[in-house]
C-alpha positions in Angstrom: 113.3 131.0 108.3 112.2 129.3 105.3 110.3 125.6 105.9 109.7 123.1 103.3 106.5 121.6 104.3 105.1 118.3 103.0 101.5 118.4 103.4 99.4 115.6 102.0 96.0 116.4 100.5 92.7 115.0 102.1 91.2 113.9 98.8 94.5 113.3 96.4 96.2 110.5 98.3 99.6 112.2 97.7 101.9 113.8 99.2 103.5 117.6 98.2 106.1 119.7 99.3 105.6 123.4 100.0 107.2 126.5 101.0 105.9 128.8 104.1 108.3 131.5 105.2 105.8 133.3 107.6 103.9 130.1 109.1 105.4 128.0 111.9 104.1 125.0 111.1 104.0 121.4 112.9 103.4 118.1 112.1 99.8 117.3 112.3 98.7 120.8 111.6 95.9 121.1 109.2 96.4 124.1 106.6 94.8 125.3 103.5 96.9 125.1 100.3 96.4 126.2 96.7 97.2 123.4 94.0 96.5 123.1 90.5 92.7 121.8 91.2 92.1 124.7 93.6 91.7 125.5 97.2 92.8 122.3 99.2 92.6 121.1 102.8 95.8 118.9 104.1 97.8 117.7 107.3 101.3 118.8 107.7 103.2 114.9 107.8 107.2 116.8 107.7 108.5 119.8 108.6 112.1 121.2 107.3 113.9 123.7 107.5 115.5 125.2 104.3 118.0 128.1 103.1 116.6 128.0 99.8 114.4 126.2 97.8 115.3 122.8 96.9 116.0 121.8 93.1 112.2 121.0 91.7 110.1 122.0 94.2 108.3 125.3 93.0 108.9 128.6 94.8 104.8 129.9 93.8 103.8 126.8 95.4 103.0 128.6 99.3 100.5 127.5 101.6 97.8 129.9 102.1 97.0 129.7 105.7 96.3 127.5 108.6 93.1 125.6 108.7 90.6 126.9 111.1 87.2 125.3 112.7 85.4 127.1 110.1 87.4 125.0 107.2 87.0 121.6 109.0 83.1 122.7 108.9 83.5 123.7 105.7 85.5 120.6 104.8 82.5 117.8 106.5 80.2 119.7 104.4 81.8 118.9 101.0 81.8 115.6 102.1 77.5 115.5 102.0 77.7 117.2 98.7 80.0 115.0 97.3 77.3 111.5 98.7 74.4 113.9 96.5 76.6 114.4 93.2 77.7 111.4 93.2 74.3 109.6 93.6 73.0 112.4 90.9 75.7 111.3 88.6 74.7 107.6 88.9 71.1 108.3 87.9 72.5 110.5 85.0 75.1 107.6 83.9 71.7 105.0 84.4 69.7 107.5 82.6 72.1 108.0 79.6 72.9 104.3 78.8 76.6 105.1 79.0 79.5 102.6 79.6 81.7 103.9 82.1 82.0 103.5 86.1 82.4 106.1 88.5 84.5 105.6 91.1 84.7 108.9 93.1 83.4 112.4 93.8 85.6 115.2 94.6 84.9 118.6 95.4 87.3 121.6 95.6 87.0 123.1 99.4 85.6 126.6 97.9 83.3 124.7 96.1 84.0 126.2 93.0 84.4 122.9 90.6 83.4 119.0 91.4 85.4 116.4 89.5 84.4 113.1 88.6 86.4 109.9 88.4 85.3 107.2 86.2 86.5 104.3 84.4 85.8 102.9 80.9 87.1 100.5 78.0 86.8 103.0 76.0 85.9 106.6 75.0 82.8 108.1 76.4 80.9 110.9 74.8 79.7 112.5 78.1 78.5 115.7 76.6 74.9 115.6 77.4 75.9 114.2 80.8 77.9 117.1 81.9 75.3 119.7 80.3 72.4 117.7 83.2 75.5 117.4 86.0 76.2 121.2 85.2 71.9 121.9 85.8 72.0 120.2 89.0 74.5 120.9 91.0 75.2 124.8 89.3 78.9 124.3 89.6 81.9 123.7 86.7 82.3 119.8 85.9 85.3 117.8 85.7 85.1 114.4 83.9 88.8 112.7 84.9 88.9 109.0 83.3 91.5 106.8 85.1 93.0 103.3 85.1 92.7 100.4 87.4 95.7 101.3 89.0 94.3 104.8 89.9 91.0 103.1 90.8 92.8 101.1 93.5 94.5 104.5 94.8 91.9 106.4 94.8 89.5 103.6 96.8 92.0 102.2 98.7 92.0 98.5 100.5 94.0 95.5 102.1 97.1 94.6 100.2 97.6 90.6 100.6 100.2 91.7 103.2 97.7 92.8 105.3 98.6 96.1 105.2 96.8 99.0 103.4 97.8 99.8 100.5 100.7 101.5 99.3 99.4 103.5 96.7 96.8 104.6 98.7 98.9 105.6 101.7 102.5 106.8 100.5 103.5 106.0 97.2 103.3 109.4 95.1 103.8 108.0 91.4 103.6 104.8 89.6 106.5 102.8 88.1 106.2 100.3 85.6 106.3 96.7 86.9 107.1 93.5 84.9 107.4 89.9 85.1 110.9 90.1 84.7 111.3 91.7 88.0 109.6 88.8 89.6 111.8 86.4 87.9 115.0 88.4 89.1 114.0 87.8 92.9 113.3 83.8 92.2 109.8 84.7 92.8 106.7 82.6 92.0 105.6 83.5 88.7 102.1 82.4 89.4 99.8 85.6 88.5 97.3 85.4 91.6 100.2 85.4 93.5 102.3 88.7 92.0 99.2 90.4 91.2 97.6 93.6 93.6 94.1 94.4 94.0 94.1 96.5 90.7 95.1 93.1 88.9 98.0 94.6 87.5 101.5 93.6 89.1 102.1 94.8 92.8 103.8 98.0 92.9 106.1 96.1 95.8 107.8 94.0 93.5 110.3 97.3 93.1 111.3 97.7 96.4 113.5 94.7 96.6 115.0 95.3 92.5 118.4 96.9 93.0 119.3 94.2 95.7 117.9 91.6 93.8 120.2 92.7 90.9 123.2 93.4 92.6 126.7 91.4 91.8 127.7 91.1 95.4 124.0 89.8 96.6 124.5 86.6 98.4 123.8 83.5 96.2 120.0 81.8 97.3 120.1 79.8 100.2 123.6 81.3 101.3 123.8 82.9 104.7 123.8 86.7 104.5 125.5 88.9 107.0 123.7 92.0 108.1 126.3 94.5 108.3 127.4 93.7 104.5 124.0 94.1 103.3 123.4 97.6 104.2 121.8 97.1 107.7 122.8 97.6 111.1 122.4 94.7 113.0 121.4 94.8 117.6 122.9 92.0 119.1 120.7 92.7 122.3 117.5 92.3 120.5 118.0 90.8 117.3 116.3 93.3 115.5 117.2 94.3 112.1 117.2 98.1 111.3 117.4 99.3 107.2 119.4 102.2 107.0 119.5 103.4 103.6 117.2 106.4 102.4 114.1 105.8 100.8 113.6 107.7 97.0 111.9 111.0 97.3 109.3 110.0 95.6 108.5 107.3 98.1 109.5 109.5 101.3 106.6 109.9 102.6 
């Protein structure tokens, strides 16, 4: 039986779907998968089974193995190699006078490349950095400038829900957010107020958009029954369960 697995990625933050026709796999099961960086370690989070690949996902994209003790090992050891690069890279940047940031270290489990997030305003000739990167650490280099938004994904933190953030926990792919979806929800428009970590506008501003939008929504300050508004509604509890579907984007 062929599953469609979703395994998320230790060091991308995301979330893939793959196919395994000889593994049985579980949820929580650590496995070794290849992706477009390289050999990857990631944690089973959903488990389905499938008669055929589903429209999108690719049919190349298999997972390689389970994980065994000897890829955990392996897996705590990138992370000491990944304090030293990035600590070498540091000195390089200090040593260089160049204008960028660098946020994070990765590198791929077989060790074979190390890439190297940064941000900058602007262009950043990193030539001679690389060539002194390349000298130390005798592996290929991978300069990978991002945005703010990335920045936040990639570091993670404390949304001013209280919660951790989404883009660091479940959302796959960013939307573009605008004040006029803030406005449709009779939101405050104050920025420090609508704005996330990254400074830009929260990514949670969409969740609520279609209903916002919607020509049968109840008018502000009307009461709103449950059951019309796409909720089922326990009378013994008073607790409030949504029962639409999520996008697949967002699924997990």
């Amino acid at each position: 039986m062929t599953q469609l697995v979703h395994v998320r990625i230790e060091d991308c933050c995301r979330t893939d779907p793959y196919l395994s026709d000889e593994l049985t796999l579980l949820k929580g099961d650590a496995c070794i998968v290849q992706t477009e960086r390289g050999t990857e370690l990631g944690t089973v989070v959903h488990v389905q089974p499938v008669d055929a690949p589903p429209a999108g996902v690719n049919g190349q994209r298999r997972i390689l193995r389970k994980a065994d003790p000897r890829d955990v090992a392996q897996f705590g050891k990138k992370r000491a190699r990944e304090e030293r690069a990035h600590e070498a890279c540091v000195r390089l940047i200090e040593k260089h006078k160049l204008v960028m940031k660098l946020i994070r270290v990765e590198y791929i489990l077989d060790g074979s490349k190390v890439v190297f997030y940064y941000t900058a305003d602007g262009r950043v000739d990193f030539r001679a950095l690389v060539k002194d990167l390349a000298s130390q650490l005798k592996t290929r280099i991978e300069m990978r400038q991002i945005g703010v938004r990335d920045e936040a994904k990639l570091l993670g933190g404390v949304g001013c829900c209280g919660l951790p953030l989404c883009c660091h926990t479940w959302i796959q792919k960013f939307y573009p957010v605008s004040i006029k979806v803030a406005k449709q929800q009779c939101l405050n428009l104050n920025p420090s107020r609508l704005s996330g970590v990254c400074g830009r506008l929260m990514c949670c501003l969409m969740y609520e958009k279609d209903k916002a939008g919607r020509a049968d929504a109840p008018a502000a300050g009307a009461p709103a029954d449950a059951a019309e508004n796409g909720s089922d509604h326990d009378a013994d509890n008073g607790a409030e369960t949504w029962t639409e579907t999520p996008p697949d984007d967002h699924s997990f």
